[in-house]
PDBQT receptor file of N, H, CA, C and O in Angstrom, charges set to zero:
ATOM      1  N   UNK A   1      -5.398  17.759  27.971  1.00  0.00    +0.000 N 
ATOM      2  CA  UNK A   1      -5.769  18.389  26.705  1.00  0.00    +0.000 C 
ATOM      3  C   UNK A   1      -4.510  18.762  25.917  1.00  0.00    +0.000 C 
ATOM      4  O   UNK A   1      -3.546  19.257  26.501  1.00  0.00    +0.000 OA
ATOM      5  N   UNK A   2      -4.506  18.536  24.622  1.00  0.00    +0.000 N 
ATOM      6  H   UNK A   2      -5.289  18.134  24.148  1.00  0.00    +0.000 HD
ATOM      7  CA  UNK A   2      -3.547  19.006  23.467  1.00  0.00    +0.000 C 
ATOM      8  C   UNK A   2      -3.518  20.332  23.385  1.00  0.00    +0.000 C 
ATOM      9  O   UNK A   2      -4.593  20.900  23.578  1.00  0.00    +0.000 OA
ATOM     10  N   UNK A   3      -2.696  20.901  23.180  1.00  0.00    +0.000 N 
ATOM     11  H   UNK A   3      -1.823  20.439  23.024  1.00  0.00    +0.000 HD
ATOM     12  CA  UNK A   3      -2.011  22.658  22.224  1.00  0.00    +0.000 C 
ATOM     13  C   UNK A   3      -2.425  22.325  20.875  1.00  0.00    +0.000 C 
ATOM     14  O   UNK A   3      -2.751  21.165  20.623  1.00  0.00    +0.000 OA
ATOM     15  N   UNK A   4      -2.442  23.094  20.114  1.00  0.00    +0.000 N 
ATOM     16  H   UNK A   4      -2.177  24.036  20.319  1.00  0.00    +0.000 HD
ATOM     17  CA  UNK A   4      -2.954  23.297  18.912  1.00  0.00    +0.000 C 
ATOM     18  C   UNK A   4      -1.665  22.376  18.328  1.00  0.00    +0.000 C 
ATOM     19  O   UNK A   4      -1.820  21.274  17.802  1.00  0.00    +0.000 OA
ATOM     20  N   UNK A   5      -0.424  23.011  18.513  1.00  0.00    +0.000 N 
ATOM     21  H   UNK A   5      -0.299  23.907  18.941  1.00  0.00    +0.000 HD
ATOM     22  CA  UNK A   5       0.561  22.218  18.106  1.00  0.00    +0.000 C 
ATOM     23  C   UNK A   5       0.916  20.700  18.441  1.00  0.00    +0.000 C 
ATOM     24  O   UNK A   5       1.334  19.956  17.554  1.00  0.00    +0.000 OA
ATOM     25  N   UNK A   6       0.782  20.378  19.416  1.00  0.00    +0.000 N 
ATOM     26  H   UNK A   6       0.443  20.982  20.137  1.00  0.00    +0.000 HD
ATOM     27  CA  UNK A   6       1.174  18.941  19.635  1.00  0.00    +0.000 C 
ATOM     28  C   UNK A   6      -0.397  18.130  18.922  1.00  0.00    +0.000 C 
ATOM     29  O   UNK A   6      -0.183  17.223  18.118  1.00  0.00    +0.000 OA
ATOM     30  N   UNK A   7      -1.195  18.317  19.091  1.00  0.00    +0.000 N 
ATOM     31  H   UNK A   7      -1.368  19.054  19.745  1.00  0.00    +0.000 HD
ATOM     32  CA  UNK A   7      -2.365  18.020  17.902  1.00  0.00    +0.000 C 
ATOM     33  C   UNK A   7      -1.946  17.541  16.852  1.00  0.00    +0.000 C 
ATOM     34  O   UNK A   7      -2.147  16.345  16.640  1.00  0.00    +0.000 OA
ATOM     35  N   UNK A   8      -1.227  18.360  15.874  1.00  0.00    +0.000 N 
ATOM     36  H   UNK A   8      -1.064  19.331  16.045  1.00  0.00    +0.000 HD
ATOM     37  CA  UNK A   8      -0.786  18.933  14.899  1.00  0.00    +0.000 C 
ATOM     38  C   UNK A   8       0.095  17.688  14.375  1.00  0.00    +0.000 C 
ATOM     39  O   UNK A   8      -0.058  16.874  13.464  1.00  0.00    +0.000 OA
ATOM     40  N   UNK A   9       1.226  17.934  15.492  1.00  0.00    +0.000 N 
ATOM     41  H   UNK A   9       1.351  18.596  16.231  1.00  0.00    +0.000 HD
ATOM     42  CA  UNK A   9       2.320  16.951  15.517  1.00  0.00    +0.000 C 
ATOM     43  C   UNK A   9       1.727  15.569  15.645  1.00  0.00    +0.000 C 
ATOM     44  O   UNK A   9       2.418  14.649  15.207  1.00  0.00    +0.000 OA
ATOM     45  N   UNK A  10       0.761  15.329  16.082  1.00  0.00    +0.000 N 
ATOM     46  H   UNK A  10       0.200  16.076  16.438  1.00  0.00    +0.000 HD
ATOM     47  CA  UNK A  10       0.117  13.950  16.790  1.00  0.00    +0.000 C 
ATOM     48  C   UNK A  10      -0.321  13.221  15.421  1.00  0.00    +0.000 C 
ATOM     49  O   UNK A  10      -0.063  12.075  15.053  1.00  0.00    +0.000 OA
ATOM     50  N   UNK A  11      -1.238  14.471  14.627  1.00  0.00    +0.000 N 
ATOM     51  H   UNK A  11      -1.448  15.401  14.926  1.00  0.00    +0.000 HD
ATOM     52  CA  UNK A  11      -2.186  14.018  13.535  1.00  0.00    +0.000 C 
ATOM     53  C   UNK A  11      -0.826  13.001  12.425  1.00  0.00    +0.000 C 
ATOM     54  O   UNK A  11      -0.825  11.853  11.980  1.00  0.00    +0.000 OA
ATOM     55  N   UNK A  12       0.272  14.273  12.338  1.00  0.00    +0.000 N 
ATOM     56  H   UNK A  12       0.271  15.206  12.699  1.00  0.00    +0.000 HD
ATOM     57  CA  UNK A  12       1.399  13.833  11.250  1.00  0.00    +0.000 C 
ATOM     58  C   UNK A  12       1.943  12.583  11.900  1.00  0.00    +0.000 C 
ATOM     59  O   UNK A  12       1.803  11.647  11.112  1.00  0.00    +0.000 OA
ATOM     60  N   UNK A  13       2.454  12.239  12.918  1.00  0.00    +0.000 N 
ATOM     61  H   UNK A  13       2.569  12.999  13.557  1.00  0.00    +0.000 HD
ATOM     62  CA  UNK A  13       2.897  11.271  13.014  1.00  0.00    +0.000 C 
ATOM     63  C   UNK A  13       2.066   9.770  13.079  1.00  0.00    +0.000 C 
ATOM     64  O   UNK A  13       2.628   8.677  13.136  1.00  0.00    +0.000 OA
ATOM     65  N   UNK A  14       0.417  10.024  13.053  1.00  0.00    +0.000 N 
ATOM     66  H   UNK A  14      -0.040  10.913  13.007  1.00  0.00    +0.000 HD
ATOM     67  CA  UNK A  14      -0.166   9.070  12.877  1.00  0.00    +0.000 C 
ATOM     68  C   UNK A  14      -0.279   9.181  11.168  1.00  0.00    +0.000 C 
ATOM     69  O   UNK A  14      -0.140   8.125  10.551  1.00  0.00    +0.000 OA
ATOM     70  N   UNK A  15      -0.443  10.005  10.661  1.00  0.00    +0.000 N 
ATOM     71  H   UNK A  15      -0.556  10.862  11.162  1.00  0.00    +0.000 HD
ATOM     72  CA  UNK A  15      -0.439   9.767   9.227  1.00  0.00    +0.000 C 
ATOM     73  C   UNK A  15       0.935   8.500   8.811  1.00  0.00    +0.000 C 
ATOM     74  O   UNK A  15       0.837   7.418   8.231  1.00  0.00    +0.000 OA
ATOM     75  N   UNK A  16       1.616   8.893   9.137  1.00  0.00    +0.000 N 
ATOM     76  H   UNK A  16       1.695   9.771   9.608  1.00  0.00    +0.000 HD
ATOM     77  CA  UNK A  16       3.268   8.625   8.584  1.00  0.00    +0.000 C 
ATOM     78  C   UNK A  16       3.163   7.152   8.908  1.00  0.00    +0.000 C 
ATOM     79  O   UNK A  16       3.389   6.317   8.033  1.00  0.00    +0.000 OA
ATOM     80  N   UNK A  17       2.753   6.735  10.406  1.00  0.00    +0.000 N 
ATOM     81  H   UNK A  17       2.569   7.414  11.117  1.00  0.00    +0.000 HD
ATOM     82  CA  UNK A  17       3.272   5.467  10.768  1.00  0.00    +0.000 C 
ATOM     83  C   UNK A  17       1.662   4.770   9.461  1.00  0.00    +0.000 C 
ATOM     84  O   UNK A  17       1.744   3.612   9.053  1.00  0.00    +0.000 OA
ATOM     85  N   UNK A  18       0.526   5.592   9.059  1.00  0.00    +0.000 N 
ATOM     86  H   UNK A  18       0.460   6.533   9.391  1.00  0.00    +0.000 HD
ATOM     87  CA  UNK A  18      -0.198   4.270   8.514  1.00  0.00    +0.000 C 
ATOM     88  C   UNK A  18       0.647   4.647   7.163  1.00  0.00    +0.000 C 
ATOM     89  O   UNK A  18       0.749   3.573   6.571  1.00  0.00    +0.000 OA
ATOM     90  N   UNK A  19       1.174   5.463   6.543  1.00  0.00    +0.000 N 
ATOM     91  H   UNK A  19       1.091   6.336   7.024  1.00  0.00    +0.000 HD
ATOM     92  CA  UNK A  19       1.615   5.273   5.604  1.00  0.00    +0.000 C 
ATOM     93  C   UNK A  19       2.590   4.646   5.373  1.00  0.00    +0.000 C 
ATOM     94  O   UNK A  19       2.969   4.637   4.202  1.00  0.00    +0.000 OA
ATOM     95  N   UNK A  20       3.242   4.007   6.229  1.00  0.00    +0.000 N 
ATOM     96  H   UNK A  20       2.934   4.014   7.180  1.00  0.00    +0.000 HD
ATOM     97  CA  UNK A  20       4.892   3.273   6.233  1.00  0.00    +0.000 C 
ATOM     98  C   UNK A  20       4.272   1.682   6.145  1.00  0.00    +0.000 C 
ATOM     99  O   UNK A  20       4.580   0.701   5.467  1.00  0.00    +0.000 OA
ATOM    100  N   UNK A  21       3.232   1.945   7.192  1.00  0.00    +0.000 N 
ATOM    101  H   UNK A  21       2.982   2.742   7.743  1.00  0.00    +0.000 HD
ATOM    102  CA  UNK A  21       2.466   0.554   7.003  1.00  0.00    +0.000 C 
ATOM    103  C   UNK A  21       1.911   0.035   6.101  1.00  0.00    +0.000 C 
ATOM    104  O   UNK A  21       2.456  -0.963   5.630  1.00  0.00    +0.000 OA
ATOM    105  N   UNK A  22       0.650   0.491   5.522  1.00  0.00    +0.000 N 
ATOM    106  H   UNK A  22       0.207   1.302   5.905  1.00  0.00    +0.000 HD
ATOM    107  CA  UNK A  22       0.283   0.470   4.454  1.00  0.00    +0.000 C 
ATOM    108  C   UNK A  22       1.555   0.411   3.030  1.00  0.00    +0.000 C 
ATOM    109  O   UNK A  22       1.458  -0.402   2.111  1.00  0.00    +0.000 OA
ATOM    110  N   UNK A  23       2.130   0.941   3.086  1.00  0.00    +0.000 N 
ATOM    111  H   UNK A  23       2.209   1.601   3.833  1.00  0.00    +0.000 HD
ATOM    112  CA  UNK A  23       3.313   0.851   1.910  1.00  0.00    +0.000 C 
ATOM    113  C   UNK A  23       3.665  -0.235   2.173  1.00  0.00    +0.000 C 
ATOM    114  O   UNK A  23       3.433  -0.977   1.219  1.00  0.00    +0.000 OA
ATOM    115  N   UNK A  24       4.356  -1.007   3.419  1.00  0.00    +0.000 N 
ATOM    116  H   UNK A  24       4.545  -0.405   4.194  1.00  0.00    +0.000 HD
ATOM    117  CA  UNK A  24       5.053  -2.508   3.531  1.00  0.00    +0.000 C 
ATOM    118  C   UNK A  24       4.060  -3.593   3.560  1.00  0.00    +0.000 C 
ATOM    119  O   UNK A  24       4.371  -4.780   3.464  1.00  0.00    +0.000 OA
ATOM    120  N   UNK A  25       2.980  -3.203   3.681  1.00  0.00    +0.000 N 
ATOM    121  H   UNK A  25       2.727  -2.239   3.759  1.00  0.00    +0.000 HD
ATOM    122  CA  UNK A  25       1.246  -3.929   3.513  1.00  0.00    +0.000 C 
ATOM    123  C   UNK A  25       1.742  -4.374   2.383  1.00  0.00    +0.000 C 
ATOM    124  O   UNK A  25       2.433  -5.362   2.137  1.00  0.00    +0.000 OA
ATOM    125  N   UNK A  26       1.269  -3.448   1.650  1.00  0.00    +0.000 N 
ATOM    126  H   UNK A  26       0.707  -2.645   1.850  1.00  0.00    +0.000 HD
ATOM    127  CA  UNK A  26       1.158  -3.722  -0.204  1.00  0.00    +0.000 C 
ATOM    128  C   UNK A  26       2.335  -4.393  -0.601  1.00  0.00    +0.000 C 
ATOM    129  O   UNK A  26       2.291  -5.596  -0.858  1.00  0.00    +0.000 OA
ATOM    130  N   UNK A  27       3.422  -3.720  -0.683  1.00  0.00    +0.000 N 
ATOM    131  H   UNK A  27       3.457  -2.743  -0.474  1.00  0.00    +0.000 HD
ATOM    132  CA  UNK A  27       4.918  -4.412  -1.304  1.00  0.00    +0.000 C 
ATOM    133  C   UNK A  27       4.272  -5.940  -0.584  1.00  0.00    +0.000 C 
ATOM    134  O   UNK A  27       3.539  -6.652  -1.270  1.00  0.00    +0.000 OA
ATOM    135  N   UNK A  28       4.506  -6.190   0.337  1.00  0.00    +0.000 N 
ATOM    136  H   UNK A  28       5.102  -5.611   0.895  1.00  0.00    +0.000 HD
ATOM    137  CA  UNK A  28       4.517  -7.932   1.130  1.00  0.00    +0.000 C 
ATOM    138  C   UNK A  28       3.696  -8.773   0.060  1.00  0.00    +0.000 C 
ATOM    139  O   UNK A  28       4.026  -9.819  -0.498  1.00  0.00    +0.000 OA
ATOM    140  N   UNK A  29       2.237  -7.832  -0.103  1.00  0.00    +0.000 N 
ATOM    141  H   UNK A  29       1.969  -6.982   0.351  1.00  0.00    +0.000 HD
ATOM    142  CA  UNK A  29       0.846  -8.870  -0.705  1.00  0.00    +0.000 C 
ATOM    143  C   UNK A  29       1.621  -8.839  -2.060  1.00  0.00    +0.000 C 
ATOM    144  O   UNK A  29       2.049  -9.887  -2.543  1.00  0.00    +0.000 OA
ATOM    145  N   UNK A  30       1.817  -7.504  -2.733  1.00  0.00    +0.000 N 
ATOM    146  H   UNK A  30       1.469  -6.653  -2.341  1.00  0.00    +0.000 HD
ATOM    147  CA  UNK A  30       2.204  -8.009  -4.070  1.00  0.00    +0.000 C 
ATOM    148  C   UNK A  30       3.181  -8.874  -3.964  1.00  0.00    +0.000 C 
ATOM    149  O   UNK A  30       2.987  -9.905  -4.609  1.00  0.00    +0.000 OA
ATOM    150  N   UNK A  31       4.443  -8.804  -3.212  1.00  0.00    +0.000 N 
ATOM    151  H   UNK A  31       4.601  -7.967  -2.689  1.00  0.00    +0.000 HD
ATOM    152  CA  UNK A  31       5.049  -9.959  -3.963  1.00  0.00    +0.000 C 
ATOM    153  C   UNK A  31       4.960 -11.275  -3.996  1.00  0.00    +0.000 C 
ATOM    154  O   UNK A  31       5.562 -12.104  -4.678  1.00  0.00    +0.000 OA
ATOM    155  N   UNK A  32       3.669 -11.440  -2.717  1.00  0.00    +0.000 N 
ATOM    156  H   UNK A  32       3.180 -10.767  -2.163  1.00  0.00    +0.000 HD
ATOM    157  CA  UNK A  32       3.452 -12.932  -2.376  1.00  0.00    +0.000 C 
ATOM    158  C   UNK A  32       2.698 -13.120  -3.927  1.00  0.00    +0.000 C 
ATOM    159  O   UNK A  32       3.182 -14.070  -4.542  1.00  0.00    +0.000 OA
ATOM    160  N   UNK A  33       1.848 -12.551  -4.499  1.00  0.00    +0.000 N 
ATOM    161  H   UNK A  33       1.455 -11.780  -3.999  1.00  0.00    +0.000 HD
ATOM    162  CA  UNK A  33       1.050 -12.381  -4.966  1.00  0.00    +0.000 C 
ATOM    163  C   UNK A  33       1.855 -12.866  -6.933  1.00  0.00    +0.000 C 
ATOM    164  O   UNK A  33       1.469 -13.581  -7.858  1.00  0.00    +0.000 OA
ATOM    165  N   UNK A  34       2.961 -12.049  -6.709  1.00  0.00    +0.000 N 
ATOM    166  H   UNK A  34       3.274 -11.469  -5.957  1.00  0.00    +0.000 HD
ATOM    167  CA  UNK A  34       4.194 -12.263  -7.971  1.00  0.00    +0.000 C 
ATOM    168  C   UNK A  34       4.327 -13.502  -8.234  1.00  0.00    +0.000 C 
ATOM    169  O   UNK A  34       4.312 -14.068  -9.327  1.00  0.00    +0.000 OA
ATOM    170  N   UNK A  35       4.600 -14.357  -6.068  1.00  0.00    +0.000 N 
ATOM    171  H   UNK A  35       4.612 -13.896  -5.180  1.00  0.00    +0.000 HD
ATOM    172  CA  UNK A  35       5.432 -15.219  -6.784  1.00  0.00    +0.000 C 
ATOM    173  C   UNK A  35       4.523 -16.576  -6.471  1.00  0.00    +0.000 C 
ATOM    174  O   UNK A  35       5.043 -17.652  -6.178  1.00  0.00    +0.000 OA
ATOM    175  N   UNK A  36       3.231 -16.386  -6.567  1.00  0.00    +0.000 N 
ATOM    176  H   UNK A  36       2.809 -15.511  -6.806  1.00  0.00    +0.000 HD
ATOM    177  CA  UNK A  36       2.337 -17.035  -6.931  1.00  0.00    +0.000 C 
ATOM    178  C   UNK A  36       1.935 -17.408  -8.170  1.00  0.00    +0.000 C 
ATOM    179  O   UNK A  36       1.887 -16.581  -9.080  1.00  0.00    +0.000 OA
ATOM    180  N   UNK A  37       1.560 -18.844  -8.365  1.00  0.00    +0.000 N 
ATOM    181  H   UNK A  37       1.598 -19.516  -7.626  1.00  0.00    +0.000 HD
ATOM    182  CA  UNK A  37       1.599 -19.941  -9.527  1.00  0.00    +0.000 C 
ATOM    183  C   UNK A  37       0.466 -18.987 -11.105  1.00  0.00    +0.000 C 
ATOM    184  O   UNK A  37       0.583 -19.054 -12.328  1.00  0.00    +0.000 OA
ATOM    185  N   UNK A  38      -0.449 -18.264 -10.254  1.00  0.00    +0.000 N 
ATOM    186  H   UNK A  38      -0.544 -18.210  -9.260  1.00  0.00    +0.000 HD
ATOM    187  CA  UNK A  38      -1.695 -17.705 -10.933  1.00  0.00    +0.000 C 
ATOM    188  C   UNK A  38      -0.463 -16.115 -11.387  1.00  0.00    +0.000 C 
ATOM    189  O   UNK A  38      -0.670 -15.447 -12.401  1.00  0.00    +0.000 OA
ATOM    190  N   UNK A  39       0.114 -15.963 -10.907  1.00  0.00    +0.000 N 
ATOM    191  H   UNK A  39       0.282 -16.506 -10.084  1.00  0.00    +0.000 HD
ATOM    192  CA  UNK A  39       0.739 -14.523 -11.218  1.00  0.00    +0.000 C 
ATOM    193  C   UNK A  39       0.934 -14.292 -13.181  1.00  0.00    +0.000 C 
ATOM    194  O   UNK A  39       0.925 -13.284 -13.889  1.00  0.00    +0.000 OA
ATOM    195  N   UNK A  40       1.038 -15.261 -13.380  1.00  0.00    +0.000 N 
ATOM    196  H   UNK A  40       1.045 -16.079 -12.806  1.00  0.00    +0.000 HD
ATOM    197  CA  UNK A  40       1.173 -15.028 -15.011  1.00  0.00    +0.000 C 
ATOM    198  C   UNK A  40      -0.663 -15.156 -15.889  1.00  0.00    +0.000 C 
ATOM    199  O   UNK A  40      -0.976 -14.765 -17.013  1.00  0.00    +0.000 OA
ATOM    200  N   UNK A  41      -1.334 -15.684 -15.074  1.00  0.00    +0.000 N 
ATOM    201  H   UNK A  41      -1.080 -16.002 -14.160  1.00  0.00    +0.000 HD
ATOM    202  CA  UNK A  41      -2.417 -15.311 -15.495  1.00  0.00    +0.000 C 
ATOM    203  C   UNK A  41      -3.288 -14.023 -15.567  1.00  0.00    +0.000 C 
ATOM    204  O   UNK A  41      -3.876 -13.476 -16.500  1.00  0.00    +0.000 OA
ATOM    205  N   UNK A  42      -3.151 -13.725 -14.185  1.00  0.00    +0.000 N 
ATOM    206  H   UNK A  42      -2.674 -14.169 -13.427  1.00  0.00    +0.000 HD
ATOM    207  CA  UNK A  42      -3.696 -12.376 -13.545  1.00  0.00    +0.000 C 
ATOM    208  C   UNK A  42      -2.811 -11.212 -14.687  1.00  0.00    +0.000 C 
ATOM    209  O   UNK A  42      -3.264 -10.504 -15.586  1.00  0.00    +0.000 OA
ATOM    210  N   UNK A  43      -1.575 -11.373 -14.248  1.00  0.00    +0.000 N 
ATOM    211  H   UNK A  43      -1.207 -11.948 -13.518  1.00  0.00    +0.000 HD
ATOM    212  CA  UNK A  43      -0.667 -10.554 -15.501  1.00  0.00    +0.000 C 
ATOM    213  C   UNK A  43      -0.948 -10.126 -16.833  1.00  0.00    +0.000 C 
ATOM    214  O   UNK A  43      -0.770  -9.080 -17.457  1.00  0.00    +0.000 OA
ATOM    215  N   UNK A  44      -1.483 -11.346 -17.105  1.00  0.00    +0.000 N 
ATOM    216  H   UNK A  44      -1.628 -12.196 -16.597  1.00  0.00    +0.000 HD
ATOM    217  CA  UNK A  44      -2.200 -11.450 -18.874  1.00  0.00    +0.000 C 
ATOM    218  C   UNK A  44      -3.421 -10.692 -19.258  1.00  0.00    +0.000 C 
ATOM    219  O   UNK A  44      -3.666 -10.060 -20.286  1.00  0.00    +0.000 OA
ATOM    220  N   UNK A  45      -4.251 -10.941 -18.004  1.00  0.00    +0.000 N 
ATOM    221  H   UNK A  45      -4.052 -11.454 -17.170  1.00  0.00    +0.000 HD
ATOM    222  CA  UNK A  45      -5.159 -10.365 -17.815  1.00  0.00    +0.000 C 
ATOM    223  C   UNK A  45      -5.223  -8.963 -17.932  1.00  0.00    +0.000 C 
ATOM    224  O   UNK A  45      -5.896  -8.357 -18.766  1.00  0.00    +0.000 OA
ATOM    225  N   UNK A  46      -4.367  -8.377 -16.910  1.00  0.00    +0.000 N 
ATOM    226  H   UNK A  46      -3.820  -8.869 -16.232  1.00  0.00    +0.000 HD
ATOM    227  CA  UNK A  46      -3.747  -7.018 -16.801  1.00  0.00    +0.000 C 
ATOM    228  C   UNK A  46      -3.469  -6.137 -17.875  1.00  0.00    +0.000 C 
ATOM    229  O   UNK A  46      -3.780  -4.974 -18.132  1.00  0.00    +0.000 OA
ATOM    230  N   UNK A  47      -2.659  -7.200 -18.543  1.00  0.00    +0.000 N 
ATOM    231  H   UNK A  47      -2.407  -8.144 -18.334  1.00  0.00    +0.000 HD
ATOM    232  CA  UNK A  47      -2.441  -6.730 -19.862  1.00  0.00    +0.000 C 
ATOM    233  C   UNK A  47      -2.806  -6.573 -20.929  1.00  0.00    +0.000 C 
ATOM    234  O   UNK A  47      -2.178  -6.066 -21.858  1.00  0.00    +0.000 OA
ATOM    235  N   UNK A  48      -4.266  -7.144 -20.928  1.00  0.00    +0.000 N 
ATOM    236  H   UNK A  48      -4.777  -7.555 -20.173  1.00  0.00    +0.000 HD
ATOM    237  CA  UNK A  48      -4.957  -7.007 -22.095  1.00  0.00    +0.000 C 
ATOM    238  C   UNK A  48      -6.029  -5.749 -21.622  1.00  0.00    +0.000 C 
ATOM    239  O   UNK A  48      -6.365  -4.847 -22.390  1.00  0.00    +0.000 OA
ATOM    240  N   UNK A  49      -6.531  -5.883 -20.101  1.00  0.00    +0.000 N 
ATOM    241  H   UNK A  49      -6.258  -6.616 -19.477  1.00  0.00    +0.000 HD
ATOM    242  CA  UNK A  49      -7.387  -4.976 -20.080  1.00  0.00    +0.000 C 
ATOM    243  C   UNK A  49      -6.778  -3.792 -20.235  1.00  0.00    +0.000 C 
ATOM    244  O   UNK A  49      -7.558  -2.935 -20.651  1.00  0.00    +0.000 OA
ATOM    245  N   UNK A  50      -5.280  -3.279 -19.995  1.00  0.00    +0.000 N 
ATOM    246  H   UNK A  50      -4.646  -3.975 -19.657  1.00  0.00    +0.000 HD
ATOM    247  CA  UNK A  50      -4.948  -2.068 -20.616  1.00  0.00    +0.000 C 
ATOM    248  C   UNK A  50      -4.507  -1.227 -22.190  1.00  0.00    +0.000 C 
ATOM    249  O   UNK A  50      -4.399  -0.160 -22.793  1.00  0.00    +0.000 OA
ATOM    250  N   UNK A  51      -4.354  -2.955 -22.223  1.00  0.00    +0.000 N 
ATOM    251  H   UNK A  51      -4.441  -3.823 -21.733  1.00  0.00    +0.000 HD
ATOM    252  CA  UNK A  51      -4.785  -2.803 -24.095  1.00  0.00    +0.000 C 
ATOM    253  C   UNK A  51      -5.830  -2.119 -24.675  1.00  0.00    +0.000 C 
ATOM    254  O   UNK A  51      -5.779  -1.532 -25.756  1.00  0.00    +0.000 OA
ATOM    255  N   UNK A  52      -7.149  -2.237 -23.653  1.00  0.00    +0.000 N 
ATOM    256  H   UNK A  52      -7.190  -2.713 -22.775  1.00  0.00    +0.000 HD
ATOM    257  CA  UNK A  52      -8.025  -2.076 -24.561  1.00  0.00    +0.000 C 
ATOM    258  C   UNK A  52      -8.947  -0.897 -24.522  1.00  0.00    +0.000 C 
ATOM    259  O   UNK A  52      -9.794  -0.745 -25.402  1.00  0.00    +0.000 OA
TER     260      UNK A  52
């Protein structure tokens, strides 16, 4: 059984490792995603729907 504290400590360090993950998740997809042929379409797209 856990202490209140090592709990504690347990919860944060699982936060951290999905957040490190998740952060190098995303960066990876977007840039595959950049340097993909459709990237100037999707872009355009982007850019108009915040146009409007």
């Amino acid at each position: 059984m856990m202490t209140p504290q090592q709990l504690t400590e347990y919860k944060a360090a699982c936060k951290r490792i999905q957040e490190i993950y998740s952060y190098d998740y995303f960066n990876e997809e977007l840039e595959a995603l950049m340097r993909s042929p459709q990237w100037s379409i999707i872009y355009d797209q982007l850019t108009k729907m915040n146009e409007e």
